[in-house]
N, CA, C and O atoms as a Tripos MOL2 file, in Angstrom:
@<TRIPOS>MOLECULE
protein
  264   263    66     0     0
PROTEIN
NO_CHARGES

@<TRIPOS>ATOM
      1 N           0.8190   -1.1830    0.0000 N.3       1 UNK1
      2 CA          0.0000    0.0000    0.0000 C.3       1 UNK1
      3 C           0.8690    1.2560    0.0000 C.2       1 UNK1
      4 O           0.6300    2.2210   -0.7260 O.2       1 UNK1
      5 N           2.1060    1.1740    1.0350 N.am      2 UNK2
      6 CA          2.7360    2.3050    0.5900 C.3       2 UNK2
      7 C           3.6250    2.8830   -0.8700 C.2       2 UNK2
      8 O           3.8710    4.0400   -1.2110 O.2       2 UNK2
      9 N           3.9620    1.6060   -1.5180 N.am      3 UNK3
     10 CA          4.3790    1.8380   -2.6350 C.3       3 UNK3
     11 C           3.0460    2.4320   -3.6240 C.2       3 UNK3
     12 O           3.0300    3.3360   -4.4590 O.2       3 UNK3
     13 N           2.6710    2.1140   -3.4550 N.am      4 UNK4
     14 CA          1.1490    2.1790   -4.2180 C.3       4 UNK4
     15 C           0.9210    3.9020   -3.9220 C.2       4 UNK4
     16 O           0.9720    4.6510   -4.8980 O.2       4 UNK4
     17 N           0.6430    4.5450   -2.3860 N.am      5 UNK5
     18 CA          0.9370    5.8180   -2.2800 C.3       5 UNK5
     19 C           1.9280    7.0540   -2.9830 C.2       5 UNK5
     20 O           1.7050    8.1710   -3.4490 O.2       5 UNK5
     21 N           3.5920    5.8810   -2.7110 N.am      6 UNK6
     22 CA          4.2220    6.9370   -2.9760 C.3       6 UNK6
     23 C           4.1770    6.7940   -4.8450 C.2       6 UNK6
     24 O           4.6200    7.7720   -5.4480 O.2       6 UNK6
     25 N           3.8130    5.9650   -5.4310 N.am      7 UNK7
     26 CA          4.0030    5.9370   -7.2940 C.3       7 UNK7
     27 C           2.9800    7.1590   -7.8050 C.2       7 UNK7
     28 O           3.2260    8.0680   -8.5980 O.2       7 UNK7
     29 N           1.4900    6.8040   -6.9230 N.am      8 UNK8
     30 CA          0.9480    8.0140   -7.8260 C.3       8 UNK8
     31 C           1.5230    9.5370   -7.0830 C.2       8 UNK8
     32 O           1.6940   10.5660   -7.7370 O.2       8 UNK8
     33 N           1.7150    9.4410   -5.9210 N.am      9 UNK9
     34 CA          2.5800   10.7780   -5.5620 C.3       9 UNK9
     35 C           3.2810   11.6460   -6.2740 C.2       9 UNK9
     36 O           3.1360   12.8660   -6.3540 O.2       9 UNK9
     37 N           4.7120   10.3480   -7.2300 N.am     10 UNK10
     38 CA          5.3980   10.7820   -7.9120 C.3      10 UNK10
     39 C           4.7710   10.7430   -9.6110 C.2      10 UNK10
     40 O           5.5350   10.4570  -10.5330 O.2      10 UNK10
     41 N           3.6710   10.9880   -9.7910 N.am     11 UNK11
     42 CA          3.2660   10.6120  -10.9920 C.3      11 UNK11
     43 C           2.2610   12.0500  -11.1370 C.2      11 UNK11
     44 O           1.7650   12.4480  -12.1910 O.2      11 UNK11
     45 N           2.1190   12.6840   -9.8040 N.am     12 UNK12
     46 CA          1.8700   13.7760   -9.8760 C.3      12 UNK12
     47 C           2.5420   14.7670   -9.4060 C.2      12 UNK12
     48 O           2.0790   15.9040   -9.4990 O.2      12 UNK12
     49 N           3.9310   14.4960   -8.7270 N.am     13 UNK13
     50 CA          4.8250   15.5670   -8.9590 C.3      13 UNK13
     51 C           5.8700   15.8410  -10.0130 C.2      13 UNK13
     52 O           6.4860   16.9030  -10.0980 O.2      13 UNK13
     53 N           6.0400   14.6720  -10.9070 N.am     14 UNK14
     54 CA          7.0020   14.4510  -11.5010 C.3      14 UNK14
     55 C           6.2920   15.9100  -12.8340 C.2      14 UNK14
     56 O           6.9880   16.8740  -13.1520 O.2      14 UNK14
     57 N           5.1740   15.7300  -13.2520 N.am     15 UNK15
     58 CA          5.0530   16.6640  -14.3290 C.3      15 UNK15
     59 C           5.1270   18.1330  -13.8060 C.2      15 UNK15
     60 O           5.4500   19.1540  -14.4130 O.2      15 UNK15
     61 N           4.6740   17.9270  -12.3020 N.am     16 UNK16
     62 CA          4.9370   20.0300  -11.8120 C.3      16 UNK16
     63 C           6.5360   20.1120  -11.8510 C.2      16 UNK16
     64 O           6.7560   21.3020  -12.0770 O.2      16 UNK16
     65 N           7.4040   19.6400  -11.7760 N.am     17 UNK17
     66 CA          8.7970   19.5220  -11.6110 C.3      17 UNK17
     67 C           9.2540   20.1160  -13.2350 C.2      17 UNK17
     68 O           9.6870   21.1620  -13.7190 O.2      17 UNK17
     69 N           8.8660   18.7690  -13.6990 N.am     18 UNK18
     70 CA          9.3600   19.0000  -15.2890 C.3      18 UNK18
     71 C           8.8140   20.4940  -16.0800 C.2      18 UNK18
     72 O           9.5240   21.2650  -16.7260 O.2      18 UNK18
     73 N           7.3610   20.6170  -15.8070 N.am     19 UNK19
     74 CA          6.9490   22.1300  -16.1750 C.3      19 UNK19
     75 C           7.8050   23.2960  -15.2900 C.2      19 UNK19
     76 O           8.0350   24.3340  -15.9110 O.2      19 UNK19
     77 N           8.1020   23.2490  -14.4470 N.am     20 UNK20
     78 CA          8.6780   24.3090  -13.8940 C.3      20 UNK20
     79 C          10.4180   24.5380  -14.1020 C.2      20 UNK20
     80 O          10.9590   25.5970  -13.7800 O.2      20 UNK20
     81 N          11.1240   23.4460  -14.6520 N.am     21 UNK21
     82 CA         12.5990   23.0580  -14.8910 C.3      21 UNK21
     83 C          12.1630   23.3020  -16.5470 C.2      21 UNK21
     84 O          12.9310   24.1190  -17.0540 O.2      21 UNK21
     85 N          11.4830   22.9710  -17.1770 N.am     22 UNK22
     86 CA         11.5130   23.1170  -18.6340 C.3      22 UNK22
     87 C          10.7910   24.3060  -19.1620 C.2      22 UNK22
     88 O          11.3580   25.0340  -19.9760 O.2      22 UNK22
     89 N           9.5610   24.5610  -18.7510 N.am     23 UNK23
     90 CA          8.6490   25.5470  -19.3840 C.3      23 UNK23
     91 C           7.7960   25.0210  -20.5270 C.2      23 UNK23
     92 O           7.1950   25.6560  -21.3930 O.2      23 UNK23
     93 N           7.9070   23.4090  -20.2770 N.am     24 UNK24
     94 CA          6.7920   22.7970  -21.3680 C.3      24 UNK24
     95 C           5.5310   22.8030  -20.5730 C.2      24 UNK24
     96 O           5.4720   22.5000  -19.3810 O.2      24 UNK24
     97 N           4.4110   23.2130  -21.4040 N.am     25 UNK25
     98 CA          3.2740   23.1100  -20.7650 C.3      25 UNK25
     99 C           2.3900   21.6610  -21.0870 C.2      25 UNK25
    100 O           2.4150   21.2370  -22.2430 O.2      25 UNK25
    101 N           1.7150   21.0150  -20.1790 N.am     26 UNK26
    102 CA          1.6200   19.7190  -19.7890 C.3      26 UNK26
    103 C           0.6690   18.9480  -21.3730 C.2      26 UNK26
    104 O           0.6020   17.7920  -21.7920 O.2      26 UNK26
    105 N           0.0330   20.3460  -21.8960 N.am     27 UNK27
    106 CA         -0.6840   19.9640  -23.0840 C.3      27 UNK27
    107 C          -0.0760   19.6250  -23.7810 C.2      27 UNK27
    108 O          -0.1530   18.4170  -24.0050 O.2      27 UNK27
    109 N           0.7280   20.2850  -24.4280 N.am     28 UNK28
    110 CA          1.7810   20.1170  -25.4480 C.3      28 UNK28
    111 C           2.3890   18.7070  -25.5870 C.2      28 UNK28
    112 O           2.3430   17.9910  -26.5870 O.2      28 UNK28
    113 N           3.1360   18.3620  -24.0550 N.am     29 UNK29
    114 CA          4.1520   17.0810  -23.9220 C.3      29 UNK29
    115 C           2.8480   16.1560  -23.7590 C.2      29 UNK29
    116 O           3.2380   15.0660  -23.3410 O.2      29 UNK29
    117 N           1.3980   16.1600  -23.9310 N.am     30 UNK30
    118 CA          0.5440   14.8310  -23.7430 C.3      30 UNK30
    119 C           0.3860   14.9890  -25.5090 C.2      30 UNK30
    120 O           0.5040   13.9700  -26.1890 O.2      30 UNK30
    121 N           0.1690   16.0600  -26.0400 N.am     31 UNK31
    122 CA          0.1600   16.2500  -27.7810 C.3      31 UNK31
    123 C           1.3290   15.4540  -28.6080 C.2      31 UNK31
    124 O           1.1700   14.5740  -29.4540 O.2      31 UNK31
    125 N           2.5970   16.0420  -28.0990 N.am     32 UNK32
    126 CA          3.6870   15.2930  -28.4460 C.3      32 UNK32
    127 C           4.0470   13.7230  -28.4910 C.2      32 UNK32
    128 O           4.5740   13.0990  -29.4120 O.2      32 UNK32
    129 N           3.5740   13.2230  -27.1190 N.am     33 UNK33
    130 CA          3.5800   11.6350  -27.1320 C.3      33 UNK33
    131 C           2.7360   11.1970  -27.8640 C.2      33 UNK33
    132 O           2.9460   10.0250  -28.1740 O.2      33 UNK33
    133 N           1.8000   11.6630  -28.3090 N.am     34 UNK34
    134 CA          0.3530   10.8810  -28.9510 C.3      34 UNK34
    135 C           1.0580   10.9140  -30.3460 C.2      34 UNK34
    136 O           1.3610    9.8770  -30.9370 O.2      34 UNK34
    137 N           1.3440   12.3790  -30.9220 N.am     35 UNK35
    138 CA          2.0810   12.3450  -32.2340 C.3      35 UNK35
    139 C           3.3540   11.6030  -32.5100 C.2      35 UNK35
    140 O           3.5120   10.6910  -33.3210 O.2      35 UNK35
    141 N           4.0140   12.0050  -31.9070 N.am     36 UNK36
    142 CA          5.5700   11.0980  -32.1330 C.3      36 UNK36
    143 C           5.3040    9.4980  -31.7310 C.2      36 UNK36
    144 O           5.9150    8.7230  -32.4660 O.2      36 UNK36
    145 N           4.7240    9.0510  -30.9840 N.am     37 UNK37
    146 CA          3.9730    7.8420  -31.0750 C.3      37 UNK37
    147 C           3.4330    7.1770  -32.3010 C.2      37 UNK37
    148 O           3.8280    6.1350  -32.8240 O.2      37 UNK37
    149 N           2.0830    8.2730  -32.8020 N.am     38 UNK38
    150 CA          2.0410    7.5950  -34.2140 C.3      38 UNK38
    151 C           2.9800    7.7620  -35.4890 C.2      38 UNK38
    152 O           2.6810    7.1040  -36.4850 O.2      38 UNK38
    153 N           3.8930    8.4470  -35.5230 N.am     39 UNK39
    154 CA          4.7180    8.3730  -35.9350 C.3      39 UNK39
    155 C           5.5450    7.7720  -36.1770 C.2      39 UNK39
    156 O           5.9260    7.7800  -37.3480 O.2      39 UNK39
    157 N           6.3390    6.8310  -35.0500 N.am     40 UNK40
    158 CA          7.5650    6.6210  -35.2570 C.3      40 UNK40
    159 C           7.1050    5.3450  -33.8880 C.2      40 UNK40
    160 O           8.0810    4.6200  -33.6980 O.2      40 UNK40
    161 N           6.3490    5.1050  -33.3110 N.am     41 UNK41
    162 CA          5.8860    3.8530  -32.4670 C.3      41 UNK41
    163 C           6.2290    3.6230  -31.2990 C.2      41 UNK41
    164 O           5.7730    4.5390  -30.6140 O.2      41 UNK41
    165 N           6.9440    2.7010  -30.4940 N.am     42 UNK42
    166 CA          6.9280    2.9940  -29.0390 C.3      42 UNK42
    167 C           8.2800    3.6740  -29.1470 C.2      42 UNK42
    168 O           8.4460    4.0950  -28.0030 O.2      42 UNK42
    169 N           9.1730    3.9690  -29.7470 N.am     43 UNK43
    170 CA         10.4380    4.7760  -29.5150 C.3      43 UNK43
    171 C          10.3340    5.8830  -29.5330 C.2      43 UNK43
    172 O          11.2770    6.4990  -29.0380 O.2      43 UNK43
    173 N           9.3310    6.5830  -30.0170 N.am     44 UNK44
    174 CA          8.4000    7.7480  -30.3580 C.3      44 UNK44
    175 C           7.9120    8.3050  -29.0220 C.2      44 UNK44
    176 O           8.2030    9.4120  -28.5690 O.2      44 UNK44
    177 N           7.2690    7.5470  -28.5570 N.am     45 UNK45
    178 CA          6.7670    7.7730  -27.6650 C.3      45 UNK45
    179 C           7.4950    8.2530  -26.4300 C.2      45 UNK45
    180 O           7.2420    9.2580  -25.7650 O.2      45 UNK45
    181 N           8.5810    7.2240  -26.2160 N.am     46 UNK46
    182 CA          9.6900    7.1060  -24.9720 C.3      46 UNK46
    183 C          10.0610    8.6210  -25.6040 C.2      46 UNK46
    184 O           9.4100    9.5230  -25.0770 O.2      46 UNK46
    185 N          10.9480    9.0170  -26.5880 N.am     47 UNK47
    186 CA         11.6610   10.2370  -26.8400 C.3      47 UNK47
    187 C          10.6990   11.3970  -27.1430 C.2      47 UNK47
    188 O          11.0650   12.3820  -27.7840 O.2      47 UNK47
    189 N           9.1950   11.2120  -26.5570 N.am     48 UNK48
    190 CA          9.0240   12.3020  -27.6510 C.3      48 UNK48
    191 C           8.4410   13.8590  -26.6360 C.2      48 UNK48
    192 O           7.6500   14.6880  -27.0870 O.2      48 UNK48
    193 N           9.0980   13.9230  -25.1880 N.am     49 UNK49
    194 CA          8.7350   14.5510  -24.0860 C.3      49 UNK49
    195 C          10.5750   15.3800  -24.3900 C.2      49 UNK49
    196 O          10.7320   16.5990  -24.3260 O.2      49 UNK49
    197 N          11.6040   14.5030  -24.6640 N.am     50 UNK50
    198 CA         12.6900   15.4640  -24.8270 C.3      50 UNK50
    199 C          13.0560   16.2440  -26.1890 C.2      50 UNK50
    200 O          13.7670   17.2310  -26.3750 O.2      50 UNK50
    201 N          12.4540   15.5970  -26.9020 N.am     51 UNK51
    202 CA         12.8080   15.7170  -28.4790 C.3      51 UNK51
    203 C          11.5160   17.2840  -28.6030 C.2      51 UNK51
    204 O          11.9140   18.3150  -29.1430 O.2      51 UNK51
    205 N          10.3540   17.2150  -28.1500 N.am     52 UNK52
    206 CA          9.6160   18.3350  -28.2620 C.3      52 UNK52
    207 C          10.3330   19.4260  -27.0700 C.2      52 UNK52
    208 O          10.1510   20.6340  -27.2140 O.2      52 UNK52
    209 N          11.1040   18.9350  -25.9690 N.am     53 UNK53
    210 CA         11.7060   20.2870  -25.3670 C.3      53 UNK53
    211 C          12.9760   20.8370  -25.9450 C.2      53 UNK53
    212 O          13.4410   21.8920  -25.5140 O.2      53 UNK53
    213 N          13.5980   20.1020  -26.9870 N.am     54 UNK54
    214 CA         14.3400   20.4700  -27.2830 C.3      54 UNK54
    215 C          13.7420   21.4890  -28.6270 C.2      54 UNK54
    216 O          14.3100   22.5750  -28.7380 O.2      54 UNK54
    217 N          12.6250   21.1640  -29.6300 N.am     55 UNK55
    218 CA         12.0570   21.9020  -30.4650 C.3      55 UNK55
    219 C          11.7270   22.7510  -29.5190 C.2      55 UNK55
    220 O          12.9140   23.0740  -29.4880 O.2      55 UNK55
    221 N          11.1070   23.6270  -28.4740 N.am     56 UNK56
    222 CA         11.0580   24.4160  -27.8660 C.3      56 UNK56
    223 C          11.7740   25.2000  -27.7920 C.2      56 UNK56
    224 O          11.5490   26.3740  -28.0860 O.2      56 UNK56
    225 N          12.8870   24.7210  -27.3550 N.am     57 UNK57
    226 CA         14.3140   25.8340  -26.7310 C.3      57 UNK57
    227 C          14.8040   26.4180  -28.1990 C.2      57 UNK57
    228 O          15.1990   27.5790  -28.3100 O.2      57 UNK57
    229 N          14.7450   25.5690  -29.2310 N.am     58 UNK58
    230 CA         15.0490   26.1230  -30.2610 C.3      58 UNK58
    231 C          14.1710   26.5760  -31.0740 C.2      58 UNK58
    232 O          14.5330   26.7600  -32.2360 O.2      58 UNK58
    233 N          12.6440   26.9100  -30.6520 N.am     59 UNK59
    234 CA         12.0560   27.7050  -31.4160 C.3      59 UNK59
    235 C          12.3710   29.3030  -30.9600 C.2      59 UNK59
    236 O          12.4990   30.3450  -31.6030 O.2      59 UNK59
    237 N          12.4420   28.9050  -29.2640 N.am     60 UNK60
    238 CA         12.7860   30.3950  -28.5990 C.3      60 UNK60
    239 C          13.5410   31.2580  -28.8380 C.2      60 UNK60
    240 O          13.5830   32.4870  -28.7800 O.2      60 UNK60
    241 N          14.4600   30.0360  -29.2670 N.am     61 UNK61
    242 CA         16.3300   31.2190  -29.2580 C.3      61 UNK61
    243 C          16.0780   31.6080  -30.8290 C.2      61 UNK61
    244 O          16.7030   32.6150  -31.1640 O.2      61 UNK61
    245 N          15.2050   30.9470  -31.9590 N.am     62 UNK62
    246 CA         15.0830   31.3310  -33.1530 C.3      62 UNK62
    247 C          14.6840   32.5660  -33.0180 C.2      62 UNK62
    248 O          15.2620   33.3770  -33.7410 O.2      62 UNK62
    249 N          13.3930   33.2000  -31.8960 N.am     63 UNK63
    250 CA         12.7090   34.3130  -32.0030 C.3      63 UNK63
    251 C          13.3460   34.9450  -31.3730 C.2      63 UNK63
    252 O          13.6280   36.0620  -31.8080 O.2      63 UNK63
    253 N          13.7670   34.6020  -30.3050 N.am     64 UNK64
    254 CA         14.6700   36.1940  -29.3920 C.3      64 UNK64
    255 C          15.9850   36.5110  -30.4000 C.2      64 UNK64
    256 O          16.6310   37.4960  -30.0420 O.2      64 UNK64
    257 N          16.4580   35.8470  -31.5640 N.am     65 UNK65
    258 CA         17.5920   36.4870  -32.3210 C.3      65 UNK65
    259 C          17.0230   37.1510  -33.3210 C.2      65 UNK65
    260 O          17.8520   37.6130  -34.1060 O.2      65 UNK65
    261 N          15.3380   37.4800  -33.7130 N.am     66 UNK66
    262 CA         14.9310   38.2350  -34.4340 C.3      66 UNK66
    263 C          15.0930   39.6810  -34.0290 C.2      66 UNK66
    264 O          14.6740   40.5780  -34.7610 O.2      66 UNK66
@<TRIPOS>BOND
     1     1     2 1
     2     2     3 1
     3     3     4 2
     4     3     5 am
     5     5     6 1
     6     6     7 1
     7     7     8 2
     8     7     9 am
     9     9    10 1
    10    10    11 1
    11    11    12 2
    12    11    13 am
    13    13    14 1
    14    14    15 1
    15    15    16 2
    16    15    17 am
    17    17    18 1
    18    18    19 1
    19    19    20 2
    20    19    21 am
    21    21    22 1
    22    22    23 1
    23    23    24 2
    24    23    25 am
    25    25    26 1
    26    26    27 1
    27    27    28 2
    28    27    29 am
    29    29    30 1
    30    30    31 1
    31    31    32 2
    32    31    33 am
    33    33    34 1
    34    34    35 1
    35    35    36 2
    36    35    37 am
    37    37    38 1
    38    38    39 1
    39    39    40 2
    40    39    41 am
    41    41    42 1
    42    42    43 1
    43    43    44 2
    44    43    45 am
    45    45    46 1
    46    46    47 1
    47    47    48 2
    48    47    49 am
    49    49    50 1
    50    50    51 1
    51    51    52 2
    52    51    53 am
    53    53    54 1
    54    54    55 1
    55    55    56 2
    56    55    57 am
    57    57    58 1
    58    58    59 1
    59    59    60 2
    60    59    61 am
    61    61    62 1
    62    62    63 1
    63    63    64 2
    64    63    65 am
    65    65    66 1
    66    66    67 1
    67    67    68 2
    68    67    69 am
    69    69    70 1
    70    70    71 1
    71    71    72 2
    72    71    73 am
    73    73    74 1
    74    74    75 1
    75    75    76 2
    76    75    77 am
    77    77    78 1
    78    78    79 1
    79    79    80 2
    80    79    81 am
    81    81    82 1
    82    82    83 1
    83    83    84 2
    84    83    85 am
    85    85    86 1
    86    86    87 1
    87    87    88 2
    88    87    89 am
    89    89    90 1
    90    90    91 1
    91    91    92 2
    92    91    93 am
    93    93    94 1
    94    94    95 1
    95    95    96 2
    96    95    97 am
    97    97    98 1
    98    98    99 1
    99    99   100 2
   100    99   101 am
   101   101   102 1
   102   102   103 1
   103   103   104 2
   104   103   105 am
   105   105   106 1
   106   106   107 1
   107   107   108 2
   108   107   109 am
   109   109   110 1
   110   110   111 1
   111   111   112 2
   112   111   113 am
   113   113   114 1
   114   114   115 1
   115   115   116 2
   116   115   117 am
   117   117   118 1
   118   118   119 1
   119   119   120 2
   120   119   121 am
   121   121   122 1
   122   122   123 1
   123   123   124 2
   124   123   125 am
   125   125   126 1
   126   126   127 1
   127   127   128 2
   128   127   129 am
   129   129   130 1
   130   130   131 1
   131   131   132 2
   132   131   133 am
   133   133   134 1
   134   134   135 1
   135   135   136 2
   136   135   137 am
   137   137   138 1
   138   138   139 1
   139   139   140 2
   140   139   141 am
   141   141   142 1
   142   142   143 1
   143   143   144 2
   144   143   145 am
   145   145   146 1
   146   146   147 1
   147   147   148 2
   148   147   149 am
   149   149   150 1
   150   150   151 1
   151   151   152 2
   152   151   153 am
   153   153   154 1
   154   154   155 1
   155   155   156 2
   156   155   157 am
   157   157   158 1
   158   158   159 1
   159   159   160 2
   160   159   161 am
   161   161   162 1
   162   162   163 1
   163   163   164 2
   164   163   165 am
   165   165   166 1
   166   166   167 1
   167   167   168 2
   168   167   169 am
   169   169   170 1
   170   170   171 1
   171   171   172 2
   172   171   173 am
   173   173   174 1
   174   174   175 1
   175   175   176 2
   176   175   177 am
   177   177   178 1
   178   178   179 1
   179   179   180 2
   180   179   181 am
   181   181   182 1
   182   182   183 1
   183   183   184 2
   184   183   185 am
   185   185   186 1
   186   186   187 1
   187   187   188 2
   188   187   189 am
   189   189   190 1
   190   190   191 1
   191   191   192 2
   192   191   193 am
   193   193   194 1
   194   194   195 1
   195   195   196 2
   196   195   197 am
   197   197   198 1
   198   198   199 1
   199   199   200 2
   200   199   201 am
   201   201   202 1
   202   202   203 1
   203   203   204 2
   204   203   205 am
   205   205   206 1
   206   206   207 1
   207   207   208 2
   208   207   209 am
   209   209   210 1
   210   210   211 1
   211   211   212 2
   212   211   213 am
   213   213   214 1
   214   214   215 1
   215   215   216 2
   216   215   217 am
   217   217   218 1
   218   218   219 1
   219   219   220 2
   220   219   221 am
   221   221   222 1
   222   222   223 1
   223   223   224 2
   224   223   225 am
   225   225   226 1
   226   226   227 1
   227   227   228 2
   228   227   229 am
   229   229   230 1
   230   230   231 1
   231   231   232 2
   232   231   233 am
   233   233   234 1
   234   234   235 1
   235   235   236 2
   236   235   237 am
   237   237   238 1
   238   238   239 1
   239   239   240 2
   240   239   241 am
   241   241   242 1
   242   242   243 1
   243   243   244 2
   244   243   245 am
   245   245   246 1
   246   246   247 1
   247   247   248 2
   248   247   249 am
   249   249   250 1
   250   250   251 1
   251   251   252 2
   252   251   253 am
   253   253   254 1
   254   254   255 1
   255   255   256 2
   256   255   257 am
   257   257   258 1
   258   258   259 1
   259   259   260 2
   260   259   261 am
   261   261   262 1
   262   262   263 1
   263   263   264 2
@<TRIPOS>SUBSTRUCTURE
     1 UNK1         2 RESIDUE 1 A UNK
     2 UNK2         6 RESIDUE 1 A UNK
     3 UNK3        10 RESIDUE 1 A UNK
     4 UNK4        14 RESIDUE 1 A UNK
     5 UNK5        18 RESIDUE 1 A UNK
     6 UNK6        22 RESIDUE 1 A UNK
     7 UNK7        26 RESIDUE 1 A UNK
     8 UNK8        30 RESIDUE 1 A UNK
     9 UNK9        34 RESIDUE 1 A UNK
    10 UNK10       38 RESIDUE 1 A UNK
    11 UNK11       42 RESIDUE 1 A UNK
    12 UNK12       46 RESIDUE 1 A UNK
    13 UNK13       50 RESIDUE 1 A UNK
    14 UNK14       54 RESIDUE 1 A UNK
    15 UNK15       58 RESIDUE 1 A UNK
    16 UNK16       62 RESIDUE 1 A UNK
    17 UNK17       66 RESIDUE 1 A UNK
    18 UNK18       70 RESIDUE 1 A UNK
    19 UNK19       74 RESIDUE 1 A UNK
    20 UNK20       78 RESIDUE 1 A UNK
    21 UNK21       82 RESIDUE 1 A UNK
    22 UNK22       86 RESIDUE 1 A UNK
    23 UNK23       90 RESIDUE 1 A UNK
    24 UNK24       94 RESIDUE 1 A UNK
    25 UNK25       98 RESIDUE 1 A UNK
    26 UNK26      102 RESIDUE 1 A UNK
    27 UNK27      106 RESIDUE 1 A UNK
    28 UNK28      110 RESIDUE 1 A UNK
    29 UNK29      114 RESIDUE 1 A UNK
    30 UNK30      118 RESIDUE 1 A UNK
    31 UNK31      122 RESIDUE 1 A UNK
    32 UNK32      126 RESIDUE 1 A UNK
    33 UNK33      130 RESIDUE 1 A UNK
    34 UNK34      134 RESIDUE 1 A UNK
    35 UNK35      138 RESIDUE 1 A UNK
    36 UNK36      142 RESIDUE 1 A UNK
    37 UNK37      146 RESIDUE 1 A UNK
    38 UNK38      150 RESIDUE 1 A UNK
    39 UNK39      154 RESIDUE 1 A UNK
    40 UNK40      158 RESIDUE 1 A UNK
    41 UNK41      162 RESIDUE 1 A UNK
    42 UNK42      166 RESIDUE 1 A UNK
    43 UNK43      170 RESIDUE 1 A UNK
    44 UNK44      174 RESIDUE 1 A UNK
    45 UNK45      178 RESIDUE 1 A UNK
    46 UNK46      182 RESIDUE 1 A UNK
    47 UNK47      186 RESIDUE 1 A UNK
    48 UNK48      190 RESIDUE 1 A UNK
    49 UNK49      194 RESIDUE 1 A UNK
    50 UNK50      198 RESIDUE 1 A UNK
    51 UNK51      202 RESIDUE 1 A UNK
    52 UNK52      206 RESIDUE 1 A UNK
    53 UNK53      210 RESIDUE 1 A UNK
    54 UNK54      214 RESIDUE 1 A UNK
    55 UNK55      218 RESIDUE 1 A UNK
    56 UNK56      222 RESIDUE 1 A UNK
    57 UNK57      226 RESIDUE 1 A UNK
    58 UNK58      230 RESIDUE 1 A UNK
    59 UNK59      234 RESIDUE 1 A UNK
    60 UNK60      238 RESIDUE 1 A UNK
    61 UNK61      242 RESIDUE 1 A UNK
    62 UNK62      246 RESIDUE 1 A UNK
    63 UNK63      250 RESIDUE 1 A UNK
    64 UNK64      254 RESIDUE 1 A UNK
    65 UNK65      258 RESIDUE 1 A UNK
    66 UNK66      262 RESIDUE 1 A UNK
C-alpha cells in the first residue's frame, strides 16, 4: 500500500517539476507523445517529451535572435 501511495505521488509531482525546470506546458508534452507515437511507435513515444523540449528551446532562441 505504501508503494502504491508513494508511485501516484510521484506521478503527480514528476510533471509540476518538469513544467517548472523546462517551461513545457503539460498539453503540449501529452500532444507530443500521442504524435511522435504515431509516428515513429513505441520509440516515439519514450523520446518524444525530450525531443519536443528540445524543439522548444530552439524555437525560442530562433525568435529572441529576431
Amino acid at each position: 500500500m505504501l508503494c502504491f501511495g508513494i508511485q501516484h505521488f510521484a506521478n503527480v509531482l514528476q510533471p509540476l517539476i518538469q513544467r517548472w525546470a523546462v517551461a513545457l506546458p503539460a498539453a503540449l508534452a501529452v500532444l507530443s507523445v500521442v504524435v511522435f507515437a504515431l509516428l515513429f511507435g513505441f520509440l516515439g513515444a519514450i523520446l518524444a517529451t525530450p525531443l519536443m523540449t528540445v524543439v522548444v528551446i530552439l524555437v525560442e532562441r530562433l525568435y529572441e535572435g529576431e
